[in-house]
N, C-alpha and C positions, 0 to 999 in steps of 0.2 A: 263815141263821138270825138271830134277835135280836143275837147277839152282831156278828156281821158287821158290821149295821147302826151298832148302839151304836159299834164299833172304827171304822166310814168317817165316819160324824157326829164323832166326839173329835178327829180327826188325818188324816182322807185327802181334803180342802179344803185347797189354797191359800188361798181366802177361804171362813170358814162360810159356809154356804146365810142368804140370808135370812130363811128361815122354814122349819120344819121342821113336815112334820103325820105322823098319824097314824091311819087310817081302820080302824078293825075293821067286821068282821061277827059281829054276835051268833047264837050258838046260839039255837036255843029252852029250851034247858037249862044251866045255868051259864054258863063264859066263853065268848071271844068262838071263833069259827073259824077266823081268819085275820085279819093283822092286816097293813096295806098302808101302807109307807111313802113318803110324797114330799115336794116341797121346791120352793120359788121357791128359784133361784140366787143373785137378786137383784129389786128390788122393781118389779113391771112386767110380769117375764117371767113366761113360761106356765109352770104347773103342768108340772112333770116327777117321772121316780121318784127315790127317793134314790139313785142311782147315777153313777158318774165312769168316767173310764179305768183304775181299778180293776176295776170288775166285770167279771165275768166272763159272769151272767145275771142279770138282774132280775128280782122276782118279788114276792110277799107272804110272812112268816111263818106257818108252816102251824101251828094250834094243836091241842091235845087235839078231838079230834072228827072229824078224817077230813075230807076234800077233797069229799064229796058233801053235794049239797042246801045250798050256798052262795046266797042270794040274791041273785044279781049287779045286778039292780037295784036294790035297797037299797043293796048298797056302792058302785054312781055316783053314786045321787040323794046319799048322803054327798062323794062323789069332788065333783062338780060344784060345791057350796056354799062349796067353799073359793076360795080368791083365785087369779088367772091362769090359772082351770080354764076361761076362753072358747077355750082353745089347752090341750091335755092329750099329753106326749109321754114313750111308757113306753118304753125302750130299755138293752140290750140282751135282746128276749125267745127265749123258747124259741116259735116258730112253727109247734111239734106241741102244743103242752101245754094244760093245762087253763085256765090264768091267762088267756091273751091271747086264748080263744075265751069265758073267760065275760064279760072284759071289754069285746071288744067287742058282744055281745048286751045287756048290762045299759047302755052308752053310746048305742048305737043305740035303745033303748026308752027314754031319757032325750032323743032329738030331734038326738045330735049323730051328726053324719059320720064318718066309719072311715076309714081306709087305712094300709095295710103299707107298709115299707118295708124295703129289704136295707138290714140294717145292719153284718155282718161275718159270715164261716164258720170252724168249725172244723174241723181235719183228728181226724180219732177212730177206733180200733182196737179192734176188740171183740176181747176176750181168750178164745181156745178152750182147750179141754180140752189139759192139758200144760202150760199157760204160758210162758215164756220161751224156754225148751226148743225146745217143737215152732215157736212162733211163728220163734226162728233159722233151723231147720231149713228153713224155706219161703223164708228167702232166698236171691238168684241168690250164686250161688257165689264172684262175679265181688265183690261186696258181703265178703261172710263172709271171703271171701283178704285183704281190703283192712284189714278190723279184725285181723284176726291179726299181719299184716305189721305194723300201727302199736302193736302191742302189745308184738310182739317188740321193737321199736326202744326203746319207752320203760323195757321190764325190762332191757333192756342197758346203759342212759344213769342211771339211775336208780332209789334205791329208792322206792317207792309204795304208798297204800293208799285206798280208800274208807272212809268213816262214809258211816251212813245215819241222822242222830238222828228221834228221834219223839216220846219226853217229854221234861215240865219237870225238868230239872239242871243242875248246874254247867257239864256240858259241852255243854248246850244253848246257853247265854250264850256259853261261848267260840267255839262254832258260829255266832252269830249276828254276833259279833265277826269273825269268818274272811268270813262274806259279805258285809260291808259291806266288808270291806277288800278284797275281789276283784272286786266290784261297782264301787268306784270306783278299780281299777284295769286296768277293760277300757273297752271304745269306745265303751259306753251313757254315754248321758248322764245329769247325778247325779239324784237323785230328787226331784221338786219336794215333796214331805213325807217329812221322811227319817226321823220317829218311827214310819209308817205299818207295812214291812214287818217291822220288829224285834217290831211289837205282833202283827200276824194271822201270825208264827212262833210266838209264845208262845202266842195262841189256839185255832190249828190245835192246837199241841202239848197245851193243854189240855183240847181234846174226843177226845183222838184220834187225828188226822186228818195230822196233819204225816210228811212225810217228806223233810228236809233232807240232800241228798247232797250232800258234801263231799269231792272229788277230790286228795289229798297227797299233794308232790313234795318227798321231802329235807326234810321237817319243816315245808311250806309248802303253806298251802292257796291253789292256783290255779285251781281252778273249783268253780262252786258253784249248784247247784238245786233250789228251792223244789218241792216237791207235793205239792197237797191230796186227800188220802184221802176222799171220801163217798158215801155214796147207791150203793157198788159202781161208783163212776168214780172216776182217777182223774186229776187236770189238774196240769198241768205248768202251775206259776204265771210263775214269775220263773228264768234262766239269765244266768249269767255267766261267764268267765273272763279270766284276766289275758291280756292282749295283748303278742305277744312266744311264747306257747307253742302256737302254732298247729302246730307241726310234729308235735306229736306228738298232735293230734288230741285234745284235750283237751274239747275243746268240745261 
């Protein structure tokens, strides 16, 4: 959404983009349809989307008006007019979806060349009737003894609890406090913009969307996992825990 963008343009750069645009497609009636953003890296290079090793999918802004009867020639012959657009490179897309099948029709009818490329997979679990429940039920046994076992271990050694936060409070902040401090106390390496995740916690938390689980050991929080709520999916952004608690399966 808008805000995504707004939030990776402010703080998820190393160095700003050199140039930042901005391509709507007009309805025939009020605002625009859809609203596409992209970006020279730097002055020379090809036109790319506005996305980094942040995102997760890249796409357009979907506006009031609905996903059909976009012009997709119109919004390349606008795509093409901007700078480094002799080289046009939109990544990471969705390879079913609507966006990268109108885009390449509207680029093609504009004289340029196509081609796909693999650019990463993800693993995904369609959630059935039952939820968590039935989903456990269907693992091998051998699985299901193994978390038990690491469970009993850690209720004996230790008292414990989850949070799960999801709005903006007090104890949102101190949550976001607890994940940086577990974040740079495991084996990832630090974050090359470290105002990035503290903001898209707040924002998720602000449409919604956020669900911030926090795993505490003895009044200390040792692991800790970002995921975003939308669209009826639900992505596991960002994990970590402190290193040193691996025995009890924290992870």
């Amino acid at each position: 959404n808008q805000a995504w963008f707004d939030h990776l343009l402010s703080c998820g750069f190393e160095s700003r983009p050199h140039a930042h645009h901005v391509v709507e497609a007009p309805q025939e009636l009020g605002g625009p349809t859809l609203r596409l953003h992209l970006m020279q890296l730097k002055l020379g290079e090809p036109l790319t989307g506005l996305a980094n090793y942040y995102s997760s999918l890249y796409g357009p802004v979907w506006c009031d008006g609905g996903r059909e009867g976009v012009d997709w020639r119109q919004v390349c012959q606008a795509v093409v007019r901007l700078p480094g657009s002799s080289v046009i490179r939109l990544q990471p897309l969705d390879a079913d979806g609507l966006f990268i099948r109108g885009m390449e029709a509207g680029l093609l009818a504009c004289g340029y060349s196509v081609d796909r490329f693999f650019c990463f997979g993800n693993w995904y679990l369609p959630v059935e009737a039952g939820g968590f429940e039935a989903y456990w039920r269907q693992r091998p046994a051998q699985l299901r003894n193994t978390v038990a076992r690491a469970k009993r271990r850690l209720e004996r050694s230790h008292a414990w609890h989850i949070d799960i936060l999801t709005d903006p409070s007090p104890a949102l902040e101190l949550g976001i406090t607890a994940y940086q401090r577990v974040y740079a106390q495991s084996w990832k390496e630090p974050e090359p913009n470290p105002d990035f995740m503290p903001g898209l916690i707040r924002m998720a938390a602000s449409q919604g969307n956020l669900r911030l689980g926090l795993l505490w050991l003895e009044g200390e929080v040792v692991a800790a996992q970002v995921w975003i709520v939308t669209a009826g999916k639900a992505h596991i952004f960002k994990l970590a825990y402190q290193s040193g608690f691996e025995r009890f399966s924290i992870k």
